[in-house]
C-alpha positions as CSV (number, residue, x, y, z in Angstrom):
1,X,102.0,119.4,-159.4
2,X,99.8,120.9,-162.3
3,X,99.5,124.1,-160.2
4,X,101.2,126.0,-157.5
5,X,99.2,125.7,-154.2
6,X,101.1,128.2,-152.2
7,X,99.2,131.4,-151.4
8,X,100.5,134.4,-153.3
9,X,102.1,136.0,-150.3
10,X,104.4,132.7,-149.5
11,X,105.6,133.2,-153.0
12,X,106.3,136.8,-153.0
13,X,108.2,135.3,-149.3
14,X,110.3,132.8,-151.2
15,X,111.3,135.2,-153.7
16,X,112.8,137.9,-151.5
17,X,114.5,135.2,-149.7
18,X,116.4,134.3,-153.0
19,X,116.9,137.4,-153.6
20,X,118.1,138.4,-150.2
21,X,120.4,135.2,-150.1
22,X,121.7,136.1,-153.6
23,X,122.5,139.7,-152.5
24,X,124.1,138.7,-149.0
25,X,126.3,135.4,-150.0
26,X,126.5,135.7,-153.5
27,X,127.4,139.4,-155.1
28,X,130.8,139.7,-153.1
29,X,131.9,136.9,-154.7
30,X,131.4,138.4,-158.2
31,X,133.5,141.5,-159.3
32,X,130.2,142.6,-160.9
33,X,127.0,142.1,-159.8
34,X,124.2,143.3,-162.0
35,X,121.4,145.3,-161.4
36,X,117.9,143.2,-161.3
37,X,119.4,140.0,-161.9
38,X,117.3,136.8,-160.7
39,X,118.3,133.9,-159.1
40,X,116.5,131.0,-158.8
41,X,117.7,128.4,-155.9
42,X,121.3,130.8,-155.5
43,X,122.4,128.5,-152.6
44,X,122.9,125.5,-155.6
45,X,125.0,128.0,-157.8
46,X,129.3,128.0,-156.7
47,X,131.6,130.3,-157.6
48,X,135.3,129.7,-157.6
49,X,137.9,132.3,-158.1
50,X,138.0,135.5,-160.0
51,X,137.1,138.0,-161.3
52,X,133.6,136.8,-162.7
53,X,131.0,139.7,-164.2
54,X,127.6,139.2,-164.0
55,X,125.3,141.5,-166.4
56,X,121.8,143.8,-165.3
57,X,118.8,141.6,-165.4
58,X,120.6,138.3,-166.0
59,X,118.4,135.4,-164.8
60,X,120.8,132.2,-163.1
61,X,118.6,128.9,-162.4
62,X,119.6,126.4,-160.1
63,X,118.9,123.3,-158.6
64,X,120.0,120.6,-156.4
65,X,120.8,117.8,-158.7
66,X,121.9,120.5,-161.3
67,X,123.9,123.2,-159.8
68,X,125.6,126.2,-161.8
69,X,128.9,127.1,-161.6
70,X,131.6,129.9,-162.2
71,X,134.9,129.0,-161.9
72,X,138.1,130.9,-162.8
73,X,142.1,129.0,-162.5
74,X,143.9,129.0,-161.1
75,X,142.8,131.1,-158.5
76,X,146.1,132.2,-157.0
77,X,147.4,133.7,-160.2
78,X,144.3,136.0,-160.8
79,X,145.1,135.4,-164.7
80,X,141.6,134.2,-166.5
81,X,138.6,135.9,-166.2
82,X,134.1,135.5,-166.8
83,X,132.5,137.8,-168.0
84,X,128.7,137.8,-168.8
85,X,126.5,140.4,-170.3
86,X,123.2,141.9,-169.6
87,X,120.1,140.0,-169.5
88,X,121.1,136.2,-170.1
89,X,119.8,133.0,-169.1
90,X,121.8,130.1,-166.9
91,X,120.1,127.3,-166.9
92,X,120.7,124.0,-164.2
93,X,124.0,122.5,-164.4
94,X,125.5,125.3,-166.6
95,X,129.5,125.1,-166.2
96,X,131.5,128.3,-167.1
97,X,135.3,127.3,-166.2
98,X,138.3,130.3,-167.4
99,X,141.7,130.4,-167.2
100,X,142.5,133.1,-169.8
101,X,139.0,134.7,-170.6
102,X,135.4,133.7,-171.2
103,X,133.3,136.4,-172.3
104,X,129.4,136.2,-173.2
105,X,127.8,138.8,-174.9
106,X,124.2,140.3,-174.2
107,X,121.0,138.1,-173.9
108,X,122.3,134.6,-174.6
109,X,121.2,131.4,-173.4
110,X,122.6,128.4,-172.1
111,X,120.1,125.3,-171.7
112,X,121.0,122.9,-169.0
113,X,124.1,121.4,-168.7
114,X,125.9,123.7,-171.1
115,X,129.8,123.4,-170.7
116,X,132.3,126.5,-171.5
117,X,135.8,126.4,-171.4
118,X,138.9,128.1,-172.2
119,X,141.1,125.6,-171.3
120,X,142.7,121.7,-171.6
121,X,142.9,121.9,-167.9
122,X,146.2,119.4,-168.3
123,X,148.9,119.4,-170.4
124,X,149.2,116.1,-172.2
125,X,152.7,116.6,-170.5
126,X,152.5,118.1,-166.9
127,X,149.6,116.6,-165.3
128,X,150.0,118.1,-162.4
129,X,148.8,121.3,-162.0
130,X,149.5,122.7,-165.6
131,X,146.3,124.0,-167.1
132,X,147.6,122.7,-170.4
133,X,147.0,124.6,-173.8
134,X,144.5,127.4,-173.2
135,X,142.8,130.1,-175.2
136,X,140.0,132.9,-175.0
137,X,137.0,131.6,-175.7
138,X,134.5,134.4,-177.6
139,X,130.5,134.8,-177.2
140,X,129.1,137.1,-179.2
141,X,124.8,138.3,-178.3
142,X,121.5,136.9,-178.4
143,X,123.7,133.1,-179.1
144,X,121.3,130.0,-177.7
145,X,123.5,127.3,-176.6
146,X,121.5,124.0,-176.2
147,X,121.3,121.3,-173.7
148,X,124.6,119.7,-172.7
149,X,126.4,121.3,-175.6
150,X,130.0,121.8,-175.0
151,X,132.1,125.5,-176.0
152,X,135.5,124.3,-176.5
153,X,139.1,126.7,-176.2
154,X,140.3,129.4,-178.4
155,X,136.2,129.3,-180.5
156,X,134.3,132.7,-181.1
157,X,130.8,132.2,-181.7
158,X,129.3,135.3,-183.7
159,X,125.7,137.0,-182.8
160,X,122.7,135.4,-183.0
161,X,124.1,131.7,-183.6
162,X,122.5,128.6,-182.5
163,X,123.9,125.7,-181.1
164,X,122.5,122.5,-181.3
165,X,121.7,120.1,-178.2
166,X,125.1,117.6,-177.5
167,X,126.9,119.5,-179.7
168,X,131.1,119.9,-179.0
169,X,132.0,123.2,-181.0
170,X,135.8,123.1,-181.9
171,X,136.1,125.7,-184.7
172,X,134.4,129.1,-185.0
173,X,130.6,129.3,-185.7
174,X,129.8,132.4,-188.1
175,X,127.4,135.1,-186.8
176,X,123.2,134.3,-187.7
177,X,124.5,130.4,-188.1
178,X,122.9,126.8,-187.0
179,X,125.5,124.8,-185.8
180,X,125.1,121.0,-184.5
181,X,127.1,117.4,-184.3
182,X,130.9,116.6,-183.0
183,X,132.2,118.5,-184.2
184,X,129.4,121.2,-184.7
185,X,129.2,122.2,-188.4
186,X,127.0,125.0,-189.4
187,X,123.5,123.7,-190.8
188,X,121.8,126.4,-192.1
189,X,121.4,130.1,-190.9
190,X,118.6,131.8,-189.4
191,X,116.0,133.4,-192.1
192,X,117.3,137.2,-192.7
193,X,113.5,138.4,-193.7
194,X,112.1,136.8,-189.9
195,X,112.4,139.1,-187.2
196,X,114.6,138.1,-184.1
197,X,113.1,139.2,-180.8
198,X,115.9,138.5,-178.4
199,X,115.7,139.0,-174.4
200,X,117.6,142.3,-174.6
201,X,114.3,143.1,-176.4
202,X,111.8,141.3,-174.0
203,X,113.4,142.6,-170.8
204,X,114.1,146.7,-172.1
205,X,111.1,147.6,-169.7
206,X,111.9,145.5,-166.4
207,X,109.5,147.4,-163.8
208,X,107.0,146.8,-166.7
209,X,107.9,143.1,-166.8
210,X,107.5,142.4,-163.3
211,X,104.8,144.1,-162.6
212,X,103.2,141.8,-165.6
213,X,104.7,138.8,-163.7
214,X,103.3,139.6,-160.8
215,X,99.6,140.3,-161.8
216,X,99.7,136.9,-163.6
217,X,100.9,135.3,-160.1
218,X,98.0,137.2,-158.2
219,X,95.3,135.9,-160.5
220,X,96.9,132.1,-160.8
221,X,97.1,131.7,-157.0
222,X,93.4,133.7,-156.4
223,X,92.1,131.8,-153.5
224,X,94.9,129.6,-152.8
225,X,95.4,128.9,-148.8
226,X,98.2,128.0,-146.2
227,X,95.9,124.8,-145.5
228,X,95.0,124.0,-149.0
229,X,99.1,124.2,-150.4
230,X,99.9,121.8,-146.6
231,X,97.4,119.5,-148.1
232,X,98.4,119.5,-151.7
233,X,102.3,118.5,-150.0
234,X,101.2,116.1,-147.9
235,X,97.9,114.6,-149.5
236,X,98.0,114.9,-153.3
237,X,95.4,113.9,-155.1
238,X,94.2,113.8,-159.2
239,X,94.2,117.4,-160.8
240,X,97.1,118.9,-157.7
């Protein structure tokens, strides 16, 4: 659909049902649960184990074929933690698995399909239920991980850094740096005399920031009806 047919009240529905589901199902299952954080589609996201902190206005999107999960083993030891700061981005299919410690700092980003782990899972050994060789893994703020990159045991990625789609990071990646490739190298780095807005920056004024949100939604869905969104489902036609 080029546009959204729904009238703006159906919307405004759907949203505090997420949000109502999110609050209900999912914040008991997280040792933290932050303040304004967003879910989109929370019945796709799983969380296994604990504890796993989630930061104030951190935004977790979902969806069927892609579903996010948080998952700390082995469960009955209660040794590994996640922990996730304030105002981040999960994106669809996002996988966060710890069995020492995964901490993320403030306002990063993963893109779909982003793996982290702390762990081999298996001991080359033991392959039973030995989680093998396993070590903290280190996020530091504002760090973009692209699309089905990988975050590998025992790395610390410094502040700011980039990493490329499909990248498998092994090694440390410095603070400010561009890494990509198997294993990711650093690049380049980001351009000192460019200014960096990051989403700790965009979201400081949340009841600001939604009520922007929600004046663009009002005057996008102006004139939209219950019949005219039933038709658009069932009868699409050029320019839906």
């Amino acid at each position: 659909m080029q546009k959204d047919h729904r009238p703006y009240y159906v919307k405004r529905f759907y949203q505090k049902l997420q949000k109502s589901y999110a609050q209900y199902f999912l914040a008991p299952q997280f040792e933290y649960f932050g303040r304004g954080v967003v879910f989109m589609k929370p019945w796709q996201v799983e969380v296994f184990g604990g504890p796993v902190f989630l930061g104030d206005y951190s935004n977790v999107i979902a969806t069927p074929d892609k579903k996010v999960r948080f998952t700390v083993w082995p469960a009955w030891k209660s040794s590994g933690k996640i922990s996730i700061g304030q105002c981040c981005l999960i994106c669809p299919g996002t996988r966060i698995m710890a069995a020492t410690c995964v901490s993320i700092g403030d306002g990063c980003m993963t893109a779909q399909n982003v793996s982290i782990s702390d762990s081999d899972w298996h001991d080359l050994y033991d392959r039973s239920l030995s989680v093998g060789n396993t070590q903290a893994v280190s996020i530091g703020n504002n760090v973009w991980m692209g699309e089905s990159s990988m975050i590998c045991k025992g790395v610390t990625i410094g502040d700011n850094a980039v990493i490329g789609a499909g990248s498998i990071v092994v090694k440390d990646i410095p603070a400010n740096a561009i890494a990509a490739g198997n294993p990711a190298k650093v690049i380049k780095y980001l351009d000192p005399a460019k200014t960096l807005k990051t989403r700790m920056d965009w979201l400081s004024d949340p009841v600001k920031l939604a009520g922007d949100f929600e004046e663009i939604d009002r005057t996008a869905m102006k004139g939209n009806t219950i019949s005219g969104w039933i038709r658009s489902l069932l009868f699409p036609r050029r320019g839906d």
